[in-house]
C-alpha positions in Angstrom: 0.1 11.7 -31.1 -0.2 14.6 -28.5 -1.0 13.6 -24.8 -3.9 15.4 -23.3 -1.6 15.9 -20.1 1.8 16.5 -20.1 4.0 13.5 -18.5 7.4 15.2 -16.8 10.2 12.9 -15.8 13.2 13.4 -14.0 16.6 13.0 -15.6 19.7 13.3 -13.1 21.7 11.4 -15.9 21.8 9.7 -19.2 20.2 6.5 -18.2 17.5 8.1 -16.4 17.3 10.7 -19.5 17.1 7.8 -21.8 14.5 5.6 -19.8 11.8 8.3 -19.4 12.2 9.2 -23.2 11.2 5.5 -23.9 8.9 4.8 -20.6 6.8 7.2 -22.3 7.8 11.1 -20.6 6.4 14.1 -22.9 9.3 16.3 -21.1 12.1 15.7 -19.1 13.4 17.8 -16.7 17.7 18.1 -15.5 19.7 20.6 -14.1 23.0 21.6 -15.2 26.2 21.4 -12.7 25.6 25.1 -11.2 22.1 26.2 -10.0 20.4 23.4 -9.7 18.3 22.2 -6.5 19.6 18.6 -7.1 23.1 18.8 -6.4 23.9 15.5 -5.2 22.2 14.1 -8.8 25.1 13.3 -11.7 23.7 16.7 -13.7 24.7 17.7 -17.1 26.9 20.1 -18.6 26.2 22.6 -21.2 28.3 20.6 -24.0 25.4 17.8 -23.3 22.8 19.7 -24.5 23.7 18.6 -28.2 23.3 15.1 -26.9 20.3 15.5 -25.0 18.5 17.0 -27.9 19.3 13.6 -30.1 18.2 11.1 -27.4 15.1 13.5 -26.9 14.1 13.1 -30.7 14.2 9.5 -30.4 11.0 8.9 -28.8 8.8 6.1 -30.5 5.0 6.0 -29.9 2.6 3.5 -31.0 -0.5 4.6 -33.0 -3.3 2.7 -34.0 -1.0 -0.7 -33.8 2.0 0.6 -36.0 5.4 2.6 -34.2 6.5 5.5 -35.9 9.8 7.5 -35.2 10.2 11.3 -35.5 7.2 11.7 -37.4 4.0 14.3 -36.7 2.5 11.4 -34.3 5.7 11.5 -32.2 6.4 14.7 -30.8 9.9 15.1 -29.3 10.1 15.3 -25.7 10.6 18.4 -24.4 13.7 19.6 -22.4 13.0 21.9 -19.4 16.3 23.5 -17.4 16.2 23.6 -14.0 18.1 27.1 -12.5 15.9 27.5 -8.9 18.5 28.4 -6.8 19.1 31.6 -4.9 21.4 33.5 -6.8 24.3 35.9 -5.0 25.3 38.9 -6.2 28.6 37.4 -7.3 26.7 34.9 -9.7 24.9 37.4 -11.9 26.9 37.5 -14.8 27.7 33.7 -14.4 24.1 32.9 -14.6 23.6 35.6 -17.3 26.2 33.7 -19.2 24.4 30.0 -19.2 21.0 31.8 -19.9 22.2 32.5 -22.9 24.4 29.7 -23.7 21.5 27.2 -23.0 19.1 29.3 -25.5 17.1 27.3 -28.2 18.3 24.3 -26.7 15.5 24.2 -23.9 12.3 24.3 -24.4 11.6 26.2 -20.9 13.6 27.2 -18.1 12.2 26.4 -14.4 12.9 29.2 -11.6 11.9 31.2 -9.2 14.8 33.8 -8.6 13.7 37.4 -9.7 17.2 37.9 -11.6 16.8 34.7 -13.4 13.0 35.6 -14.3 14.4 39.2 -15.6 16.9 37.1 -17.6 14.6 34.6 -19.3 12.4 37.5 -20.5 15.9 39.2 -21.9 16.4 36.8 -23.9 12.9 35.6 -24.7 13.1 32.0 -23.3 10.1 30.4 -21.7 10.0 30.1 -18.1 8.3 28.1 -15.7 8.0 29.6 -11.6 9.3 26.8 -9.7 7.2 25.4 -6.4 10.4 26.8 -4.4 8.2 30.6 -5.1 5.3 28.4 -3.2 2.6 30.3 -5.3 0.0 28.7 -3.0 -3.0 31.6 -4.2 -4.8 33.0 -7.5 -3.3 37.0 -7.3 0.5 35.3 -6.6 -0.4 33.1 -10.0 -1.8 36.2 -12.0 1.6 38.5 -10.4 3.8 35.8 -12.4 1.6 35.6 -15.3 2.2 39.5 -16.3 5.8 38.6 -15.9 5.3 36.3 -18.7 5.5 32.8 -16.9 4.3 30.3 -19.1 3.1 27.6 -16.1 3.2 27.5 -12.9 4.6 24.3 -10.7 2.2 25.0 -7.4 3.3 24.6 -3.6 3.1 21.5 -3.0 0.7 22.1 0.2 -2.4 22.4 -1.9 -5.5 20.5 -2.0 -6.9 19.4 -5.3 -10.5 22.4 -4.9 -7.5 24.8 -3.9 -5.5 24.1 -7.1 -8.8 23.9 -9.9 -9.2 28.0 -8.5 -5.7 28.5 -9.3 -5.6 26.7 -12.9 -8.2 28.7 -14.5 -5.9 32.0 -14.3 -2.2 30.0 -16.0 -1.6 26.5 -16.6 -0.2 24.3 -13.7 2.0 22.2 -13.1 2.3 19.4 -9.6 3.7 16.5 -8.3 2.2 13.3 -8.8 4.9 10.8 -7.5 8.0 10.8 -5.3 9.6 12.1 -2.0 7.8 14.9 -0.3 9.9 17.3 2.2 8.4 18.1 5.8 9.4 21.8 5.1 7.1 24.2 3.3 7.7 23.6 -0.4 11.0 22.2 0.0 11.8 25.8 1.6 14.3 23.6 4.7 17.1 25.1 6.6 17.7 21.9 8.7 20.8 20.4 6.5 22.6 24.5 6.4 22.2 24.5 10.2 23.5 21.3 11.2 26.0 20.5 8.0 26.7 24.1 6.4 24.8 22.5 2.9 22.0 24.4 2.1 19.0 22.4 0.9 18.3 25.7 -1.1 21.2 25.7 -3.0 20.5 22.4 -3.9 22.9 20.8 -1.4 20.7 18.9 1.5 21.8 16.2 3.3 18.6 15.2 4.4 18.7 14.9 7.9 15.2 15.1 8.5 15.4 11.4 7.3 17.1 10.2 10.2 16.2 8.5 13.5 15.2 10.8 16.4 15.1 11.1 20.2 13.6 14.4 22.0 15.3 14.9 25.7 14.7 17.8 27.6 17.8 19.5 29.6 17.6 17.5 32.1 17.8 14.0 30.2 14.5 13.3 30.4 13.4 11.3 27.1 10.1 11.5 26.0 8.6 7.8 24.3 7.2 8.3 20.4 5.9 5.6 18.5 7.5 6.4 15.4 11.1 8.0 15.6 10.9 9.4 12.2 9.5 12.6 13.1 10.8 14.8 10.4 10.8 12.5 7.6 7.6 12.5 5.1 6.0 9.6 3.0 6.5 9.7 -0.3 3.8 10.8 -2.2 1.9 8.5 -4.7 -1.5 9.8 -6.8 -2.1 6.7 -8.6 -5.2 5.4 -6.4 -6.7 9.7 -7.1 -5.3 10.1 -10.2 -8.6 10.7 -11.8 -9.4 13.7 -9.5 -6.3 15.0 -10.5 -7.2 15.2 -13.9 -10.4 17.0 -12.7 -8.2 19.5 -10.7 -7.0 21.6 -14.1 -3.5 19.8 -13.9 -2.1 20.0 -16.9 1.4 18.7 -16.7 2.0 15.7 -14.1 5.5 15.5 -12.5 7.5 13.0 -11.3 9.9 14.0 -8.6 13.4 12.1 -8.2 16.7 13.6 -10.5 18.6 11.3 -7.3 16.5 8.0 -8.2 17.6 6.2 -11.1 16.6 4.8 -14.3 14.9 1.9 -12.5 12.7 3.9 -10.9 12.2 6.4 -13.8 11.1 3.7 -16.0 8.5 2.2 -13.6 7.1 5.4 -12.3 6.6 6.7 -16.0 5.2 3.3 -17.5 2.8 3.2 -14.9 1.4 7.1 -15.2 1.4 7.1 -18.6 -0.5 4.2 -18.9 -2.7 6.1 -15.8 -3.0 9.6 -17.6 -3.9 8.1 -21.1 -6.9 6.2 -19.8 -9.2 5.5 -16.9 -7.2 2.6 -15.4 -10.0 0.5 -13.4 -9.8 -1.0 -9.8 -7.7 -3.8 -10.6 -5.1 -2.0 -12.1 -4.7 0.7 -10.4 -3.9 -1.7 -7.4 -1.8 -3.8 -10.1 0.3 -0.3 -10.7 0.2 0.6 -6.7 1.8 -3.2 -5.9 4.4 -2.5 -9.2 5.2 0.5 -7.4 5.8 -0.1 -4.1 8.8 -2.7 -5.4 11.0 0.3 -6.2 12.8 3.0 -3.8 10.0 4.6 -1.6 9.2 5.5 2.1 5.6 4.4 2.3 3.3 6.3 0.3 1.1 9.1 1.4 -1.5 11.6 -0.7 0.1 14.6 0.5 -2.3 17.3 0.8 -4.2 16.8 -2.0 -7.1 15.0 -0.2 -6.8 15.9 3.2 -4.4 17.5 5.8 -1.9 14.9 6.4 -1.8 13.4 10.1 0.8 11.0 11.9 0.0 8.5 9.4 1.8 10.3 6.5 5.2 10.0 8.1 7.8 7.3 7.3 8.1 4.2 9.7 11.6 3.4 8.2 14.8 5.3 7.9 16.1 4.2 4.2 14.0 2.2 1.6 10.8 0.6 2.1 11.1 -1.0 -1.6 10.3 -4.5 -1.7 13.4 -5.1 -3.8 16.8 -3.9 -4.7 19.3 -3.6 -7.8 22.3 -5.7 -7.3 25.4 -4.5 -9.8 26.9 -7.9 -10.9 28.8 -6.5 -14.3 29.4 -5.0 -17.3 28.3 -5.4 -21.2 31.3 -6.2 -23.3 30.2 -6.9 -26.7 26.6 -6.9 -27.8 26.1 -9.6 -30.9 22.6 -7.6 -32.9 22.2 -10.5 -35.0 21.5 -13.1 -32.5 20.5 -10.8 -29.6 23.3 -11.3 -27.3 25.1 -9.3 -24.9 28.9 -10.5 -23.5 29.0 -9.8 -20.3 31.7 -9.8 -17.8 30.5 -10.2 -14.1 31.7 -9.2 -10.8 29.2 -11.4 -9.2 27.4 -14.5 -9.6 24.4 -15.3 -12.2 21.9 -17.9 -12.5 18.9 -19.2 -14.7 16.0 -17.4 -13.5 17.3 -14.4 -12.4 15.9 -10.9 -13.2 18.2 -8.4 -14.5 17.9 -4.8 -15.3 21.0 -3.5 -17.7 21.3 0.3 -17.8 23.6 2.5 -20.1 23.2 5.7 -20.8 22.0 6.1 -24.5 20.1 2.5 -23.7 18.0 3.8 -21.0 17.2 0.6 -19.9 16.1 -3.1 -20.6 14.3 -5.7 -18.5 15.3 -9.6 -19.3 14.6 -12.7 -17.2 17.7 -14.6 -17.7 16.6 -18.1 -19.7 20.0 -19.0 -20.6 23.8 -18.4 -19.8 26.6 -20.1 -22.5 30.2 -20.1 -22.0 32.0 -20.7 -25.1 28.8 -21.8 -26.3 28.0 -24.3 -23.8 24.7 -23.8 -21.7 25.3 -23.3 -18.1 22.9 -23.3 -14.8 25.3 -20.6 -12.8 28.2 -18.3 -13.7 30.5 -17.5 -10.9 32.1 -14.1 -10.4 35.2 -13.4 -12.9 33.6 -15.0 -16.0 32.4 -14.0 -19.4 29.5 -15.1 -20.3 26.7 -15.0 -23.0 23.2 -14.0 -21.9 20.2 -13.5 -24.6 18.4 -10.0 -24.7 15.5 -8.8 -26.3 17.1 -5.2 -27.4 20.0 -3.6 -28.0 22.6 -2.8 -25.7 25.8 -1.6 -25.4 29.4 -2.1 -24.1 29.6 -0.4 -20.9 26.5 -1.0 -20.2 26.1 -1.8 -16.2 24.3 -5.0 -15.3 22.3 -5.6 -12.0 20.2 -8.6 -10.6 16.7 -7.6 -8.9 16.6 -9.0 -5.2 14.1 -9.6 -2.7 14.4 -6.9 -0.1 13.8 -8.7 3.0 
């Protein structure tokens, strides 16, 4: 069954690739080890392409009460390559070479560099203009469109009457969910100055997310409430997300190739669910509460209702999640007929707890933990360095990393 609006999820490695294909993602979007504006995210090589293509055929969709695999109601997610650097004269050929490498194993290729544009119409693969070009206005969106751009991902400083104008001359793309930077589309120079990483080569350190003081030469120090002067909220659309439909959106992204599959997995769930249907009062605050438990900095609307104001910037330094992933092991066996995983642990386990286990063909698979056997005998509490036996509702796999979900207090 084909979605009405295109659900695009970020995919920094296998887990996170695996856990928006089965969250419910109709693309997924990655960048490869060069070129891409997420650096600091695992990234995938060319070689994974192959691989990436099998997981993304994998998806299974419900319709009308029965699943069905790979068949005309469950499209395969679609791969879009992220190459939105800037590109130096010394890289031409280099990014000529993966242009055509990566051809008819991406669906679209997301950019904003003129070379790279000239390139993808070389060799006839569909492009997408990144929000790093910050096409902010209708003749900027009708420039690209002779160039043969497919969709358009707008700056990300638009309001919702702003972006409807703009949709009814090439399809758009925006950001529904994730961290917002306080420079214009991203565009920052803060992290080259002060750490020689360009945020625009996809290196940032993020330094606007830091704690600040503002002294004057003298050593005078001026008194702000909220020290967190460079660092935005993240942005959230859930409690609007039926205005954004009205906007002309057609594909909703998910920012975060530096989250992980946690995260991935919850933020898709919950927009899926959101773009599929009119979600009513009580579960859209059901979704916002489900939210706010993974990583975030407070949540803000961006500019898509208003201006933003004071409000709209961080009170905290790190993670505002209400909880955290704790690693306490490994999968060592997996038993399919009985539906349990060996697991060796690095930390201690009790009835009760709620685990996440992540791999990266599993994606990943939620269990409370209802019982723990050594040797086949029932225990209340396994101590780091054991083996144990744990019951799980799906398959996983050897290798794959366990974690315990805390209370972040």
């Amino acid at each position: 069954m084909k979605h009405k609006y295109e659900l695009l999820a970020p995919a920094g490695d296998f887990s996170m690739l695996s856990a928006a294909v089965n969250a419910g993602a109709d693309a997924v979007y990655f960048g490869l080890k060069e070129f891409s504006m997420r650096q600091n995210a695992g990234n995938f090589t060319i070689k994974d392409l192959n691989l990436i293509e099998q997981i993304c055929k994998k998806k299974i969709c419900k319709f009308k009460g029965r699943l069905s695999e790979g068949n005309h109601w469950c499209p395969r997610v679609k791969r879009y390559l992220t190459l939105n650097t800037i590109i130096y004269n010394s890289e031409l050929k280099q990014i000529e070479e993966t242009i055509k490498k990566v051809k008819g194993k991406v669906d679209a290729i997301i950019c904003w560099d003129a070379s790279v544009i000239q390139l993808c119409r070389k060799y006839k693969i569909p492009f997408f203009i990144s929000t790093q070009a910050s096409v902010a206005n209708v003749e900027a969106a009708k420039f690209y469109k002779k160039l043969g751009a497919k969709r358009i991902i707008l700056a990300r400083e638009l309001n919702l009457k702003q972006i409807k104008e703009i949709s009814k001359v090439i399809d758009v793309e925006c950001f529904v969910h994730g961290a917002m930077c306080v420079a214009i589309s991203g565009r920052c120079f803060t992290s080259q100055f002060l750490f020689n990483k360009s945020a625009n080569r996809g290196e940032c350190l993020h330094p606007c997310r830091r704690t600040y003081t503002i002294k004057d030469d003298e050593g005078n120090e001026l008194k702000i409430e909220n020290s967190r002067i460079l660092s935005a909220k993240d942005l959230c659309t859930l409690p609007f997300i039926e205005k954004m439909k009205q906007s002309g959106v057609k594909a909703f992204k998910v920012e975060g190739r530096n989250r992980d599959a946690r995260y991935v997995d919850t933020v898709v769930r919950i927009y899926r669910k959101a773009l599929d249907k009119k979600l009513s009062k009580e579960e859209i605050a059901s979704g916002t509460k489900e939210l706010e438990r993974i990583y975030n900095k407070g949540y803000s609307s961006g500019f898509y209702i208003k201006l933003p104001t004071a409000d709209d910037f961080a009170n905290i330094e790190h993670n505002a999640s209400q909880e955290k992933k704790h690693f306490v092991g490994k999968v060592t066996h997996y038993f399919p007929n009985i539906r349990i995983a060996a697991v060796k642990l690095v930390s201690e386990l009790k009835l009760g707890d709620e685990i996440i286990i992540i791999g990266k063909t599993t994606g990943l698979v939620k269990e409370k933990i209802d019982s723990i056997q050594i040797n086949r005998k029932p225990i209340k509490k396994a101590e780091r360095g054991q083996e144990i036996g744990i019951s799980v509702s799906k398959l996983v796999r050897k290798n794959d990393e366990v974690y315990v979900i805390k209370k972040n207090y």
